[in-house]
VOBA-1610 file (N, C-alpha, C; in pm, whole numbers, padded with zeros to 5 digits, always signed):
BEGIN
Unk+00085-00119+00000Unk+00000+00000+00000Unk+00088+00124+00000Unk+00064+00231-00074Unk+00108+00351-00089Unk+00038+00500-00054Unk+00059+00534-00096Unk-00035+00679-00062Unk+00031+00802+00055Unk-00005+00925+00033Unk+00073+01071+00107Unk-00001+01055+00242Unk+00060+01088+00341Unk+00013+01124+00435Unk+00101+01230+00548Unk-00009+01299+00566Unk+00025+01456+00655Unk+00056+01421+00783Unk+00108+01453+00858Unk+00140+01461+00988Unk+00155+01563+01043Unk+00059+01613+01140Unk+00063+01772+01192Unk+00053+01730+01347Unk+00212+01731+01400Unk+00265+01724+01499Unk+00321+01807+01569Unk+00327+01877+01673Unk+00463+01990+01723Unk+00568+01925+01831Unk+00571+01812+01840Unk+00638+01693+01897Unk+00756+01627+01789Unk+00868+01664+01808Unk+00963+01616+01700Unk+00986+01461+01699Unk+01005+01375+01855Unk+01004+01273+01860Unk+00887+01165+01773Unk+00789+01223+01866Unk+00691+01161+01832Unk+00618+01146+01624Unk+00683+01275+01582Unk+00631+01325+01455Unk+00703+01229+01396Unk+00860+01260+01369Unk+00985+01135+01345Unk+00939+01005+01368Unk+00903+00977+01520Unk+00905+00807+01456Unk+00760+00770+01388Unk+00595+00832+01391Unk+00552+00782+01302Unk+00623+00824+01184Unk+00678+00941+01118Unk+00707+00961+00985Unk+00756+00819+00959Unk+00903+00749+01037Unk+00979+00665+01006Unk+00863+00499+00984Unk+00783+00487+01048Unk+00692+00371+01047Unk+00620+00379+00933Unk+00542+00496+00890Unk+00503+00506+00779Unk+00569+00481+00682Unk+00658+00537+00649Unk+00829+00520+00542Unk+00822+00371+00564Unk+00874+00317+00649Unk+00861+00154+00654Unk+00784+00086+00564Unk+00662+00128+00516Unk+00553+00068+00483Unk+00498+00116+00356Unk+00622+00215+00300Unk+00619+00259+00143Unk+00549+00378+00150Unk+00483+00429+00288Unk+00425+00564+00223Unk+00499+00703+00213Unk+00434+00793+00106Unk+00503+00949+00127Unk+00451+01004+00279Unk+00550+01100+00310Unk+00553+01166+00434Unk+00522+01315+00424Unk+00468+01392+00477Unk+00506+01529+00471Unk+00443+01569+00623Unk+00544+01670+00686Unk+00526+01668+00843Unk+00509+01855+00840Unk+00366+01897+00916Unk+00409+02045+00939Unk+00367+01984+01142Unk+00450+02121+01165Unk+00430+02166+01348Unk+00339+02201+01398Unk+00265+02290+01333Unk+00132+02374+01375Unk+00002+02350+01293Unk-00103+02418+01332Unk-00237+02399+01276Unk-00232+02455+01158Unk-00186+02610+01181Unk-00209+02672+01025Unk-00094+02602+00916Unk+00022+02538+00973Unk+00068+02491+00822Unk-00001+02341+00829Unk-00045+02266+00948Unk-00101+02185+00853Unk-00197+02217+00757Unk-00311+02285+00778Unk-00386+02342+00700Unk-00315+02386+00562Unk-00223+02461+00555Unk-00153+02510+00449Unk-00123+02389+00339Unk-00016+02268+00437Unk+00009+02170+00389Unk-00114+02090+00313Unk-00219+02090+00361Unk-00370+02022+00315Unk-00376+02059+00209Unk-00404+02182+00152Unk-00461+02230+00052Unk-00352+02241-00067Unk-00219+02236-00022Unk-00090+02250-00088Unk-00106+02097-00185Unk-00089+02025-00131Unk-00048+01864-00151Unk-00143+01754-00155Unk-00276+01801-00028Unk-00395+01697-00084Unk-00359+01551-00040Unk-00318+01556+00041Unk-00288+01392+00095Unk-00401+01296+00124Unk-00345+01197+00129Unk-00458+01050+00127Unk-00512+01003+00275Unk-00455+01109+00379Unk-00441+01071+00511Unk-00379+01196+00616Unk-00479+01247+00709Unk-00396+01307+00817Unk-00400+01280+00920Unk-00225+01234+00960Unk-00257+01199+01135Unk-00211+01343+01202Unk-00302+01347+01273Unk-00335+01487+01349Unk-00379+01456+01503Unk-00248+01597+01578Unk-00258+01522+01695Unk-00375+01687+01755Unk-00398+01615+01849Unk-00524+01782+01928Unk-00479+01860+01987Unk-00314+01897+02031Unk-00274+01958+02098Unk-00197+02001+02056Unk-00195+02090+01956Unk-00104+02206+01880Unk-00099+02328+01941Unk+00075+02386+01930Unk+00092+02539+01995Unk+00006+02660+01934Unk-00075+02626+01849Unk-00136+02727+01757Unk-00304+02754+01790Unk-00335+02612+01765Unk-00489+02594+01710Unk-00473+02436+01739Unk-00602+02462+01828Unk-00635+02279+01853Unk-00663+02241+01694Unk-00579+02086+01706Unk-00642+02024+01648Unk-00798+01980+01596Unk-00874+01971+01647Unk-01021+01962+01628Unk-01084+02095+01560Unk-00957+02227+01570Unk-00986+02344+01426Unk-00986+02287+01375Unk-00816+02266+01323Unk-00766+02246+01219Unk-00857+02121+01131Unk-00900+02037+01195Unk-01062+01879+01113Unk-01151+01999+01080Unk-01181+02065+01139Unk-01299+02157+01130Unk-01287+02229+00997Unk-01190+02300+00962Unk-01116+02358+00864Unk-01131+02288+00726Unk-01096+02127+00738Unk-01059+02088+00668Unk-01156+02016+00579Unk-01290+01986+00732Unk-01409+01926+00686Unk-01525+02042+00601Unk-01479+02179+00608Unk-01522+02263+00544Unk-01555+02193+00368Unk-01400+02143+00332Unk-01418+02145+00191Unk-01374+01935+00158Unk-01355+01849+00252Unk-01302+01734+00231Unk-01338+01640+00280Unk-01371+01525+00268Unk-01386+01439+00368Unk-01255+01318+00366Unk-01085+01342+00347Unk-00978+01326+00334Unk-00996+01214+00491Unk-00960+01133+00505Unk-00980+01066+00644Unk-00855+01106+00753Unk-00934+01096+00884Unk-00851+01198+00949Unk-00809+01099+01113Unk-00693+01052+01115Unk-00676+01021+01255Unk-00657+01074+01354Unk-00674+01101+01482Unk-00676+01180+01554Unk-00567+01127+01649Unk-00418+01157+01720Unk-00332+01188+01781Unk-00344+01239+01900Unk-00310+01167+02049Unk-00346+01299+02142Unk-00330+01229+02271Unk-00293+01294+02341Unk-00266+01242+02513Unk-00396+01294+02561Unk-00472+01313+02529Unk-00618+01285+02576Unk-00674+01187+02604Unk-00734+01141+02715Unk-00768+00965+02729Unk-00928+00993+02758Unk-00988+01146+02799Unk-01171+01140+02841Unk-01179+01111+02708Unk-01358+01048+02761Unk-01422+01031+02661Unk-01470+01143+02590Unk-01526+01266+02645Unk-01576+01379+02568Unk-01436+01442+02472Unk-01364+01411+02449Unk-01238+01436+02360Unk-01251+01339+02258Unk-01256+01261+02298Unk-01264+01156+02168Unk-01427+01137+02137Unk-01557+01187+02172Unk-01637+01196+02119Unk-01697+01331+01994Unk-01597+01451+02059Unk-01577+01579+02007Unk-01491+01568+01886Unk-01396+01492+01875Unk-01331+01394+01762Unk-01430+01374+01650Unk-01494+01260+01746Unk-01612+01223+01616Unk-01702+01306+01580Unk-01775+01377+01648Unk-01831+01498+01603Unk-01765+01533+01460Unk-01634+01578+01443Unk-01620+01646+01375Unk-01617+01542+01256Unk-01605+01424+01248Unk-01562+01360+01130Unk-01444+01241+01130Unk-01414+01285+01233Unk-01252+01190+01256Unk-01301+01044+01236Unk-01187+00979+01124Unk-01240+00804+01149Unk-01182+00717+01244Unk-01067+00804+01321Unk-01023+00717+01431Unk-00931+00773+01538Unk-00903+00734+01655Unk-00868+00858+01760Unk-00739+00699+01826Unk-00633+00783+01833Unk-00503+00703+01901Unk-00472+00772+02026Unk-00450+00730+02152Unk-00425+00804+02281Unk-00275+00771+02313Unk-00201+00866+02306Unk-00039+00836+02342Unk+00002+00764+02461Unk+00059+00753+02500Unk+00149+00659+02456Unk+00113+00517+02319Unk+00180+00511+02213Unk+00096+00426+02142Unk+00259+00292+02064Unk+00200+00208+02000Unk+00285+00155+01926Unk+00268+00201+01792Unk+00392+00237+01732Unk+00366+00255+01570Unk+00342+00148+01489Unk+00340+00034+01532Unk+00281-00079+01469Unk+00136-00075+01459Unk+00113-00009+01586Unk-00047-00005+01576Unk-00073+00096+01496Unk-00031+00193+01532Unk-00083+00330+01431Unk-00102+00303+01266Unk+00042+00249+01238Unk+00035+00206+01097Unk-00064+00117+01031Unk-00118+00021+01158Unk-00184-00083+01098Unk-00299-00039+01093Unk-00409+00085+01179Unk-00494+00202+01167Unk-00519+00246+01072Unk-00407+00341+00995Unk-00350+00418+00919Unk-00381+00348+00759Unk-00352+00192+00767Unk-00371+00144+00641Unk-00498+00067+00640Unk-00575+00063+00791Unk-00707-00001+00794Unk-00760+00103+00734Unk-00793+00221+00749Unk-00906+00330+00718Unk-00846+00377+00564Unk-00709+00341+00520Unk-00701+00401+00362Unk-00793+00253+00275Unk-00755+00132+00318Unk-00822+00022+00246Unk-01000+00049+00269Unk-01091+00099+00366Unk-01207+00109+00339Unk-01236+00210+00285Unk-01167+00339+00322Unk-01143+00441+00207Unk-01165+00422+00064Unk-01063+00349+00021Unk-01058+00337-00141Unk-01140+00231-00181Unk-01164+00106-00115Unk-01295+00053-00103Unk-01418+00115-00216Unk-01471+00234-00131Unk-01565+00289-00159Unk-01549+00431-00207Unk-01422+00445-00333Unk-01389+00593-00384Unk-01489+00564-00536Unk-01489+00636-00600Unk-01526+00697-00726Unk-01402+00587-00807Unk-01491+00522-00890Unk-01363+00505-01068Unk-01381+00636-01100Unk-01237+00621-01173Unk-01215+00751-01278Unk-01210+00673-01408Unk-01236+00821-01480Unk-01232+00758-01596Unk-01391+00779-01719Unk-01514+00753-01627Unk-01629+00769-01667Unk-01679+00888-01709Unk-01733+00896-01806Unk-01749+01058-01888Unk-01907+01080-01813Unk-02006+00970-01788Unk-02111+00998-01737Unk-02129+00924-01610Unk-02146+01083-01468Unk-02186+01033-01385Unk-02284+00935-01286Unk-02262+00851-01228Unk-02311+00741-01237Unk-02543+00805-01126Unk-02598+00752-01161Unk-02705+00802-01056Unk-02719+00754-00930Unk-02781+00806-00837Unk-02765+00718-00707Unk-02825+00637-00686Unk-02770+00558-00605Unk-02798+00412-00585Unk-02913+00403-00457Unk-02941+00508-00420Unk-03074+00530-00333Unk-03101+00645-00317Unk-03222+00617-00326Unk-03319+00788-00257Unk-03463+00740-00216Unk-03476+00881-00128Unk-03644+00854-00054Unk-03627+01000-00035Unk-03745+01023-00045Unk-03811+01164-00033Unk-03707+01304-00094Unk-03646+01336-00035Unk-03581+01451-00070Unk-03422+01410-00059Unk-03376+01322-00026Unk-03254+01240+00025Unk-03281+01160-00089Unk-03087+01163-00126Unk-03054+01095-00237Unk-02890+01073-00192Unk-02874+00914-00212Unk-02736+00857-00201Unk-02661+00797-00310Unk-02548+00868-00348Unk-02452+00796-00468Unk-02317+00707-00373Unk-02342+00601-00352Unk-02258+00464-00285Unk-02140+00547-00336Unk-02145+00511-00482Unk-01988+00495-00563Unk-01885+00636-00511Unk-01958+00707-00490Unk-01918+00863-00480Unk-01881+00934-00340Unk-01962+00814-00221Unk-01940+00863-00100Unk-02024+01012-00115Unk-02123+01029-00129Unk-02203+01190-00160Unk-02368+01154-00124Unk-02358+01212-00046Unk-02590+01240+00013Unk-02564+01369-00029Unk-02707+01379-00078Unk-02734+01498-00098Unk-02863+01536-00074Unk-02894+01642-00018Unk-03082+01688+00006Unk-03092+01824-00059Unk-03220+01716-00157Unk-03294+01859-00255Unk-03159+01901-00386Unk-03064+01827-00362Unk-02936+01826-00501Unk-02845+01898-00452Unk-02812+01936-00316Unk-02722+01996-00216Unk-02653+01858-00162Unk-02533+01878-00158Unk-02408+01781-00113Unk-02399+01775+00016Unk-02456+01692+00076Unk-02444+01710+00258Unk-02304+01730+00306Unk-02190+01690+00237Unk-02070+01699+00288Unk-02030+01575+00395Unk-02136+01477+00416Unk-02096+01354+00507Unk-01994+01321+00515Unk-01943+01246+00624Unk-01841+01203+00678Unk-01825+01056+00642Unk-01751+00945+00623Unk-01802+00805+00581Unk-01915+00767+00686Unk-01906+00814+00853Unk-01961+00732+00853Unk-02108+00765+00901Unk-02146+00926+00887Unk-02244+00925+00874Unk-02308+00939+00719Unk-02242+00874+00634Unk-02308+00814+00518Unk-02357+00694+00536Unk-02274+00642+00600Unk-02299+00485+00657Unk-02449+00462+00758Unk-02464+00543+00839Unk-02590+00566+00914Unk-02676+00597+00783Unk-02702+00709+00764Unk-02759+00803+00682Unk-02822+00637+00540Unk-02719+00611+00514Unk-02753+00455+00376Unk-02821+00318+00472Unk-02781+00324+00611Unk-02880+00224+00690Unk-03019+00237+00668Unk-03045+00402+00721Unk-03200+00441+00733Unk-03277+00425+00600Unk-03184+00518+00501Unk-03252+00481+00394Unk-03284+00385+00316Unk-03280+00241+00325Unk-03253+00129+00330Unk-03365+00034+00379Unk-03397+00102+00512Unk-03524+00074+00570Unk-03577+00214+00621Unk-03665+00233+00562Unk-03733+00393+00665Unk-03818+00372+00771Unk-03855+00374+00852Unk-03936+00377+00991Unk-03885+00272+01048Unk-03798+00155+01032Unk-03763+00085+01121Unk-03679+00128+01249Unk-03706+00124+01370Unk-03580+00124+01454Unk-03429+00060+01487Unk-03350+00117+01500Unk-03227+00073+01505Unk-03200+00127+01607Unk-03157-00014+01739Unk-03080+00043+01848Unk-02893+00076+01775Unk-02832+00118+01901Unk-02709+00156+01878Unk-02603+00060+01830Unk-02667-00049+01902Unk-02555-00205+01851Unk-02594-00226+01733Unk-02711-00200+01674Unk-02750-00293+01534Unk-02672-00169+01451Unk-02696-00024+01474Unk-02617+00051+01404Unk-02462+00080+01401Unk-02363+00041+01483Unk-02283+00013+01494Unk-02211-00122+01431Unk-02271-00229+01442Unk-02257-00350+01364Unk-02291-00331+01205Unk-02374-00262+01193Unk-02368-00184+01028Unk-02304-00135+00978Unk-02238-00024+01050Unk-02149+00072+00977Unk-01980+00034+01016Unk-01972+00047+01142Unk-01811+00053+01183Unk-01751-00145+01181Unk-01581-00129+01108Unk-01582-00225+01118Unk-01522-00283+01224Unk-01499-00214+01351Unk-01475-00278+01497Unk-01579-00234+01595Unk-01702-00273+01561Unk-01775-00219+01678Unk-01803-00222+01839Unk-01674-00355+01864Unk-01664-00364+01990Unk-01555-00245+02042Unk-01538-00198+01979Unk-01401-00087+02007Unk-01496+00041+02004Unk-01530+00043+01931Unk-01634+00186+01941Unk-01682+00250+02118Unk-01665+00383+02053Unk-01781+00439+02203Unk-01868+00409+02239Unk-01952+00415+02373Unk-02108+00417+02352Unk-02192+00516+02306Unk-02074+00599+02308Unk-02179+00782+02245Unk-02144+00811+02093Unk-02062+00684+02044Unk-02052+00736+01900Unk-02138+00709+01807Unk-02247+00634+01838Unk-02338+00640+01772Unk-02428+00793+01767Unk-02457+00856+01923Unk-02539+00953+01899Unk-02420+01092+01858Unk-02310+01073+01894Unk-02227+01203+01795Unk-02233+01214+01676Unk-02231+01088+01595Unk-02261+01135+01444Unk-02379+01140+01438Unk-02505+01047+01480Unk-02631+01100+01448Unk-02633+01232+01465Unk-02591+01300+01553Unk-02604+01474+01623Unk-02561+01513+01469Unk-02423+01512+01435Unk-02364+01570+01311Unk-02458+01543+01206Unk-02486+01447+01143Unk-02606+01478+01050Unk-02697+01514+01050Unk-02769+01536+01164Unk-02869+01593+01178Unk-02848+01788+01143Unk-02689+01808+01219Unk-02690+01945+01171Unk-02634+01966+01068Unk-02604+01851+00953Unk-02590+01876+00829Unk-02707+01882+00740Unk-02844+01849+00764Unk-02914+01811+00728Unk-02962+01989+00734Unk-02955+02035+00885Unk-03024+02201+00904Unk-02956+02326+00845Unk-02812+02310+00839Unk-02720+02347+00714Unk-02781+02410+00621Unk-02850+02311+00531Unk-02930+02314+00384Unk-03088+02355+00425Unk-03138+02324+00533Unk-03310+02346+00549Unk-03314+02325+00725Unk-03332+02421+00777Unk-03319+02448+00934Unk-03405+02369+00981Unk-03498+02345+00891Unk-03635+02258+00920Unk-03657+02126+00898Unk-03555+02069+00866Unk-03590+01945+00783Unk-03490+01836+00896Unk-03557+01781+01008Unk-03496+01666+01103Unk-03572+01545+01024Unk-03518+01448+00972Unk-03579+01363+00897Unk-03588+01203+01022Unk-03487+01247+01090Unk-03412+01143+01218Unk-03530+01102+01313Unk-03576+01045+01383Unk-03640+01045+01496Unk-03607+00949+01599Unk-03574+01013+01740Unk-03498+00957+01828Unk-03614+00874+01948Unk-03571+00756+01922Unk-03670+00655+02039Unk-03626+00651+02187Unk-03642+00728+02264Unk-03559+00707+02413Unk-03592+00541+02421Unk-03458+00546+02490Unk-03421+00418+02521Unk-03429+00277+02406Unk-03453+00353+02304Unk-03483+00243+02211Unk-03368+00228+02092Unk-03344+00375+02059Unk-03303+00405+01948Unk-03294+00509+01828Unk-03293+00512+01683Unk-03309+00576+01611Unk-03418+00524+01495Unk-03493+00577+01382Unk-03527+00568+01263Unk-03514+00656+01200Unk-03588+00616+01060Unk-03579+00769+00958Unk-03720+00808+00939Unk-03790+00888+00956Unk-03894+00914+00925Unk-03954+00854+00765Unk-04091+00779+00826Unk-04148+00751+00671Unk-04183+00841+00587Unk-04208+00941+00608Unk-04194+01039+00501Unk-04120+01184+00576Unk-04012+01155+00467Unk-03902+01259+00472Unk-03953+01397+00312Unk-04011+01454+00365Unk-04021+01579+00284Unk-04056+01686+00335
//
């Protein structure tokens, strides 16, 4: 496996030996210190991967995702001597597909690092096709292109994250059924015993305010205390 990946570290040790683990394993490297050059670096070079730690001299990390989720959904690991859970749920909030707590092995990181580029490319776009392909589901005003990684409401690009595409392609799939958190978790993520218990309702939260983004009015979600989630049978 190949592919660029960013590293926005202000830790020289720590930056160095993933750079060197990665290198191990055939990939390009490119390392900035701070938030604003990682950012810089992002838009410069476009990498396949950023490991990004949350505790930059500049700008937390969780800007700098914020920043980035503006215009990308580039997969983003998260770095950090943070061990609460509301840190690594604020993580997911933003998009992050996976959160490492330091002290770590670079064996592990790497093996992370090339888990989330293989489901990544998995599910990228062929190139090549002169006509875009149509989506492979829709209901009501919600429309999903698989191949493309892209929802869109009303022909607006939600900007999803994988894996609240992954929720988001459950519901639509079945509409009014309920889904507790384990059945949605066993759907989408592929370690769901590793998962949070709140990462199910952090990304539901995030799509939901991607959804108000485009139409302040339009909660298509409906939340079952103690039960769960569905999608509303009619979403319009």
């Amino acid at each position: 496996m190949s592919g660029l990946i960013l590293i926005v570290d202000d830790e020289p040790a720590i930056a160095e030996t993933v750079e060197y683990a990665l290198r191990e394993e055939s990939f390009d490297v490119i390392l900035a210190e701070t938030g604003r050059d990682g950012i810089d670096c992002f838009k410069a070079r476009q990498p396949d991967l950023i490991v990004l730690d949350v505790g930059l001299p500049d700008i937390l990390g969780f800007d700098v995702c914020r920043e980035i989720r503006k215009t990308s959904n580039v997969p983003v690991l998260f770095l950090t001597a943070r061990e609460s859970e509301i840190d690594r749920v604020v993580g997911l909030e933003l998009g992050a597909d996976d959160y490492v707590v330091k002290p770590f092995s670079p064996r592990e990181l790497t093996a992370r690092v090339k888990a989330i580029l293989r489901r990544f490319s998995a599910t990228a776009p062929e190139t090549g096709s002169s006509n875009p392909a149509p989506p492979t589901k829709s209901f009501g005003r919600i429309a999903i292109d698989e191949m493309r990684m892209k929802a869109t409401l009303d022909d607006s690009d939600l900007g999803l994250s994988r894996y609240e595409l992954g929720l988001l392609n459950v519901f639509v799939g079945q509409p009014g059924r309920v889904f507790n958190r384990d059945q949605l978790m066993e759907a989408v993520w592929d370690e769901p015993d590793a998962a949070l218990d709140r990462t199910v309702d952090a990304h539901i939260k995030t799509l939901r305010g991607k959804f108000r983004k485009i139409d302040e009015t339009f909660d298509p979600i409906i939340t079952h205390r103690a039960l769960g989630y569905s999608l509303k049978e009619d979403c319009q």
